[in-house]
N, C-alpha and C positions, 0 to 999 in steps of 0.2 A: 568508806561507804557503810551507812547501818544497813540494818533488816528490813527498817520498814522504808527506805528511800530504796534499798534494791531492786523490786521488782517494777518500778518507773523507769531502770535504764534501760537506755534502747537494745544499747551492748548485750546486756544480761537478759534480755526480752527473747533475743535473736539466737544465742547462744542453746538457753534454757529449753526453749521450743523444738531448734533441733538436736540438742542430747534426749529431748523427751522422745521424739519420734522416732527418732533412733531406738533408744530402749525399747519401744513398745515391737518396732521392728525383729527386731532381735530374737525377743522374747516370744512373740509367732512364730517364727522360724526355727527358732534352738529348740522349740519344743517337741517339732518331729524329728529334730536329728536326735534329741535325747533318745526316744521312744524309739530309734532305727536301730542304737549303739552307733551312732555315726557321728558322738560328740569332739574329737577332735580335727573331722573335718573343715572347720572354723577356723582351726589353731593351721592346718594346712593352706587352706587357701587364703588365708588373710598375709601369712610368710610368701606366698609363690607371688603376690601382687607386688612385690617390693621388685622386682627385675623388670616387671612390665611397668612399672611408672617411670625406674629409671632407662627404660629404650624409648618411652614415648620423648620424655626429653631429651635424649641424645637425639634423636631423631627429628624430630621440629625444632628442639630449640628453646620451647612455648613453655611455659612454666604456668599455663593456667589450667584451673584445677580442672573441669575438666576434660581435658585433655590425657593431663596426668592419671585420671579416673579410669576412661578407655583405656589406654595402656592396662593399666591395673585390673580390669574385667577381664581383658584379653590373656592377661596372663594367668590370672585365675581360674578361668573356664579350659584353658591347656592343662592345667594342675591338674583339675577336677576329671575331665577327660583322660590323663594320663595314669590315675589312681583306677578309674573305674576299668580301664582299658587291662593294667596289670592284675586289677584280681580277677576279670571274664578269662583272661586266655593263658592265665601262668597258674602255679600251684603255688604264688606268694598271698600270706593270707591279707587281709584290708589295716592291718594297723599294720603292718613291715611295710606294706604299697607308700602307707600315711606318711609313717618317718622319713622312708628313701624323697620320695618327691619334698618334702617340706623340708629337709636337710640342705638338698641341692638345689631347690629354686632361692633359699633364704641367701647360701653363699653365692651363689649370682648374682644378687642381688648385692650383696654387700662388695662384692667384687666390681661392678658398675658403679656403684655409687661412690668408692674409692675413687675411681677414676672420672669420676666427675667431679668431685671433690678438687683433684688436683689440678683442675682445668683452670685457666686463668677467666672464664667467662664468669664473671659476677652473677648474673642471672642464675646460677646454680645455686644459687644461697638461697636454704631454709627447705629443699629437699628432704634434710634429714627430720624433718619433724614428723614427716609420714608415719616414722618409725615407732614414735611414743604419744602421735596426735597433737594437733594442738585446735583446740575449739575455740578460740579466741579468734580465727581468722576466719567463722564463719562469717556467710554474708546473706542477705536475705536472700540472693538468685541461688542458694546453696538449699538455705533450706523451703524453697518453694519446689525444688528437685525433687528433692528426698520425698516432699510430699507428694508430690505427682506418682513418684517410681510407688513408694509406698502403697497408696492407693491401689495400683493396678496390684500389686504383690496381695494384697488382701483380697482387692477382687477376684484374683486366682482362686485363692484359699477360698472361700466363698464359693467358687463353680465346682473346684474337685474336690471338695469336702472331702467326701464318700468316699472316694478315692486316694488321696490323701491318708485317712483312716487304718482303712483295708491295709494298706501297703507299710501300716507305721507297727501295727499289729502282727497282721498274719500276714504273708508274699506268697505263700504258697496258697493258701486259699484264695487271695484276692487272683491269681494267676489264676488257680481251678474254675473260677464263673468267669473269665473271661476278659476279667482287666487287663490292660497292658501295663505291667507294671513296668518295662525296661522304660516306656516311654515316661509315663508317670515319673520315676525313681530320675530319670533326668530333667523332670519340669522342674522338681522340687529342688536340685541340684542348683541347676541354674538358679533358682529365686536366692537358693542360701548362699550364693554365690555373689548375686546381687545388693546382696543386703549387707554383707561383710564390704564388698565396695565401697560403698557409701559411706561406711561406718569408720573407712580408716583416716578421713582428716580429723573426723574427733578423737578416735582412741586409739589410734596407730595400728601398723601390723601385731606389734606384739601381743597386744591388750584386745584385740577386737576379739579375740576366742571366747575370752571371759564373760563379757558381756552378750555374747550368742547363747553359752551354755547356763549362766550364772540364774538369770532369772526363770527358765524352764525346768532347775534341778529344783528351786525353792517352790516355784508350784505342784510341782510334781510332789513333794510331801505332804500338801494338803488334801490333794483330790484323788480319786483313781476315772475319774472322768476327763476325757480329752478336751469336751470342748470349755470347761471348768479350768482343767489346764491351761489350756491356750489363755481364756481370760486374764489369768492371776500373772501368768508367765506377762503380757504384755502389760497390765497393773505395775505388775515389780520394777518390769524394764523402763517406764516411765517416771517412775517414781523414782528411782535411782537417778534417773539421767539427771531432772529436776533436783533435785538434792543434790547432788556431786557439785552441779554449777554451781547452787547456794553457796556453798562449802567451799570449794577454789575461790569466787569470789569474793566472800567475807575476809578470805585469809589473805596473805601476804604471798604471793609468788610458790600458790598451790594449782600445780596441773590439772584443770580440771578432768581429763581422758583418765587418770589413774586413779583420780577421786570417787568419779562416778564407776569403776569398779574395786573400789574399797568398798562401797554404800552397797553395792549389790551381794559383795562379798557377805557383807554383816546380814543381809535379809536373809541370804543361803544357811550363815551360819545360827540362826534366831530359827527359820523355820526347820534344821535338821535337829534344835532342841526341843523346841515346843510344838510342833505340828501334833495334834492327835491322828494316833492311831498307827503314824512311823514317828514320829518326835523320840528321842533319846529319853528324854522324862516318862514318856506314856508307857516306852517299853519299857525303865527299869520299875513304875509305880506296877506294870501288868509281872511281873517275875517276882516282885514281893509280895503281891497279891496268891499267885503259884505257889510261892512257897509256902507262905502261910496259909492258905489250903492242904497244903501237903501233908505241912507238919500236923495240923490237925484229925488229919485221916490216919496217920501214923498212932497219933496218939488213940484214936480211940479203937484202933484196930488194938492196940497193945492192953487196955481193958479189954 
């Protein structure tokens, strides 16, 4: 298949559209967890969903996605709830809470899925792709989902802006006038919760962290503006998804879920070079500049 007959397949149409919406999802969402420090929550709940999709299917049977989805929220919102639940009422800090839960729900996971594995039920087969995505088995009732759910997750974003904000910022100020930030702190919870869901038939558990956090750290070097962030963060994630597909498709028996966080990987890695103002370049061109100020005050202080 060329370049210019690709974007006519249906396959690649379907595919393309939901890795994009995906990314742009993502890239919303990871951008308050950046600004929380609550960027490995992604990498947690995306792991903990792997036990819940394998008990949906021991349990029905049903191998349609979703199905296996529900499972997978379910177990994720128990994750997300179990994290929050250990830093309110113990003296364990939020990334010990992070590892312990995302440790033990991942070997449960793995521990079910063994044992499904070894089940003589044919119908188990293709389970394990949860695990590293595969976007090739999207379908259009997949991504007319995403679009729906999506929608409404923006529409959120949209209502609590403000709030949202306050809470990604300051917590103790947004507490001071009166926000409810425990309630807030768990709407957002859930949505980033939601949106990792969705996101594990394309890019599996493993890989969904990456593209939660990946395109929110690359706009976050451009801007010190939130809603500027947000912007570029769902740009990037878009743009990535789109590209990753390009990229597995053109090739020969290239995943596109690991693709499209290679592509994101390189926008991270491009904008921590060149971004003005944080970019690698801008800071050592500003330290030469220093110095060679320096040296010159030196020098004619020594006349």
């Amino acid at each position: 298949m060329t370049f210019w007959t690709l974007f006519s397949d249906y396959t690649f149409q379907v595919v393309a559209l939901g890795s994009a919406l995906l990314g742009l999802l993502s890239g919303v969402i990871g951008s308050f967890a950046v600004l929380r420090k609550q960027s490995l929550l992604g990498d947690a709940v995306s792991h903990a969903a792997l036990p819940g999709i394998c008990l949906a299917f021991m349990i029905t049977n049903i191998k349609q996605t979703e199905v296996l989805l529900i499972g997978a929220l379910i177990s994720g919102l128990v994750a997300t709830w179990l994290i929050m639940s250990i830093v309110k009422y113990s003296k364990i800090k939020f990334d010990s809470a992070l590892a312990l839960i995302t440790s033990v729900f991942f070997g449960l996971g793995m521990v079910f899925l063994t044992y499904i594995q070894k089940t003589p039920d044919a119908n188990q087969a293709g389970l394990k792709s949860f695990i590293f995505g595969q976007s090739s088995t999207l379908l259009v009732g997949d991504v007319k989902w995403m679009l729906g759910i999506g929608m409404i997750i923006l529409v959120l974003i949209f209502l609590f802006w403000k709030e949202f904000k306050l809470i990604a910022f300051d917590e103790v100020f947004a507490k001071s006038i009166g926000v409810p930030v425990h309630g807030i702190s768990i709407l957002l919870s859930a949505m980033t919760v939601v949106t990792i869901i969705i996101g594990l038939q394309t890019v599996g558990v493993i890989l969904m962290s990456s593209l939660l956090i990946g395109p929110a750290v690359a706009a976050r070097q451009w801007t010190n503006r939130l809603a500027v962030m947000v912007s570029l963060a769902a740009v990037f994630g878009g743009v990535s998804g789109v590209l990753g597909t390009v990229i597995s498709s053109l090739g020969k028996q290239i995943p596109t879920g690991p693709t499209i966080v290679v592509v994101i990987s390189m926008i991270v890695l491009i904008s921590l070079v060149i971004a003005p103002n944080r970019g690698m370049l801008w800071k050592l061109k500003q330290r030469r500049r220093q110095k060679k100020a320096l040296t010159i005050r030196l020098n004619q202080g020594g006349d």
